[in-house]
C-alpha positions, 0 to 999 in steps of 0.5 A: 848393390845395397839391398840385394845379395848375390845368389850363387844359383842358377836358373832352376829347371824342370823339364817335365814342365817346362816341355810346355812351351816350346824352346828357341834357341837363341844365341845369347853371346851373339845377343849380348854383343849386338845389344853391348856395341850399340848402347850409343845408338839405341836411343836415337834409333828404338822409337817402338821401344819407346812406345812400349815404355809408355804403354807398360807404364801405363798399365802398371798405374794403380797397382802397388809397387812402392811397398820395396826394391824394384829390379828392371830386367834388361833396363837397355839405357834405363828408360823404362827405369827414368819413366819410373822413377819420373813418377816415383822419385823415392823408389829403390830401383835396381837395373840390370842388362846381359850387355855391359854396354847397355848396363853402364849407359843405364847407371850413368843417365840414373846414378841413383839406381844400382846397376849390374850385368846380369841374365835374365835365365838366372837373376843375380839376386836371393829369393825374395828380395824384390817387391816388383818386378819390370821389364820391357822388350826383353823376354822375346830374347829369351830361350824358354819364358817358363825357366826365365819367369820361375827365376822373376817369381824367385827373387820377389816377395810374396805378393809381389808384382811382374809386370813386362812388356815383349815383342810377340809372334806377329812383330816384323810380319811383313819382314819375315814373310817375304823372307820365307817367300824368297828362300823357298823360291830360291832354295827348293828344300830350304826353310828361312831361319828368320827368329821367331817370337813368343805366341799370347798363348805361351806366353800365357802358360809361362805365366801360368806354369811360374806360379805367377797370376796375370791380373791383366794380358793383351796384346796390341800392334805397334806399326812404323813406316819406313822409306825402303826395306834397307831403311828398316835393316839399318834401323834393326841394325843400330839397336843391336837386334839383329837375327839371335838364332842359333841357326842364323845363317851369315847375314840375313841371306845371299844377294839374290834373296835379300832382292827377291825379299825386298821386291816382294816386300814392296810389292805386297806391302807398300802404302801411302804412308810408305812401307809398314814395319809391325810390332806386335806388343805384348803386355802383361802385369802379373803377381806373386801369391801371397803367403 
């Protein structure tokens, strides 16, 4: 990479502080491979993801990040980086993905930018190399947001601007409530394993607690319609987001539940445009302070 070098570190950790905003534990190699074996589907298949794109261009118009090197965290096949670069055909760009798959998708639609695998809890770069950066439907995979946003303020330049997109608590609701239902009906005493996802509010003190100051943060809901329940699995299935809970157990759950699921996925949420399926959208556009 040309104007980045390795950084031999990893992610710094403070747990008097990072206590604050509460741990998941997410299986990243399971996440890496899902999201690697499925780099030729996603585009086909990741319409919110698409959205979400568009939404967080949107709020980064106006704000400066043409003053340096971007980093596109978790670029996925490199939309959010194409839409950027749409704009800005000059801008220094980098791309950067956990899954391998992913990462070369990337770098053969933009042979311009530079591209690397890489972790999102311990970018791959020295400190203060990037005058921004990007990242979008990503951060909701991650463990602690605290520890993986210290690592962003790190590698930006004074001044520099985060500005990201991720899936927040309330994203497949519907999903995951008839699937609480259906284990607790089934299995007396068992509690669903179905992940879960970032509050407004952590995310917040993620912020917060990086050192980084939000200039803008809100959340909005993204809803898709989908022919039946197993319409929505296939569809989660071929973008590689699949269940990343450490605890998951082997599938989303034994016959009897995936049909008391389904039933009352049906029952309590079909409408006229068919069954919703909803995202809850998180965006924020924050900043390193200056010196």
């Amino acid at each position: 990479m040309p104007f980045v070098k390795p950084a031999a570190r990893s992610c710094r950790k403070d747990p008097g502080v990072l206590l604050m905003v509460p741990v998941k534990a997410i299986d990243s190699e399971h996440m890496r491979d899902n999201f690697s074996s499925h780099a030729g589907n996603y585009d086909s298949y990741a319409s919110v993801q698409k959205r979400v794109v568009e939404l967080l261009c949107s709020k980064m118009t106006g704000f400066e990040t043409n003053c340096g090197p971007l980093l596109d965290v978790g670029t996925g096949t490199g939309a959010l980086a194409a839409a950027i670069l749409c704009s800005e055909p000059k801008h220094q760009l980098a791309v950067m993905d956990i899954a391998h798959g992913m990462t070369r998708t990337a770098a053969q639609r933009l042979p311009v930018v530079s591209a690397c695998d890489g972790d999102a809890r311990s970018l791959p770069f020295s400190d203060g190399v990037f005058a921004g950066v990007v990242s979008s439907s990503v951060y909701q995979w991650v463990d602690c947001l605290q520890a993986a946003f210290v690592e962003v303020s790190r590698v930006l330049k004074p001044g520099g601007v985060f500005a990201f997109a991720l899936f927040g608590e309330k994203t497949l609701h519907e999903l995951r409530t008839s699937h609480c239902q259906a284990v607790a009906e089934n299995n007396k005493g068992r509690s669903s394993h179905v992940q879960s996802f970032p509050t407004l509010t952590e995310v917040s003190a993620a912020v917060g607690g990086a050192g980084l100051s939000c200039r803008d943060l809100f959340s909005t809901m993204e809803v898709e319609y989908h022919v039946d329940v197993p319409d929505l699995l296939r569809q989660l299935k071929q973008i590689g987001a699949g269940n990343a809970a450490e605890n998951r157990p082997r599938g989303l759950a034994s016959r009897r539940v995936m049909q008391l699921m389904m039933k009352m996925y049906e029952e309590k949420y079909r409408c006229d445009d068919g069954l919703p399926a909803s995202y809850e959208v998180i965006v924020a556009i924050t900043e390193k302070p200056k010196l």
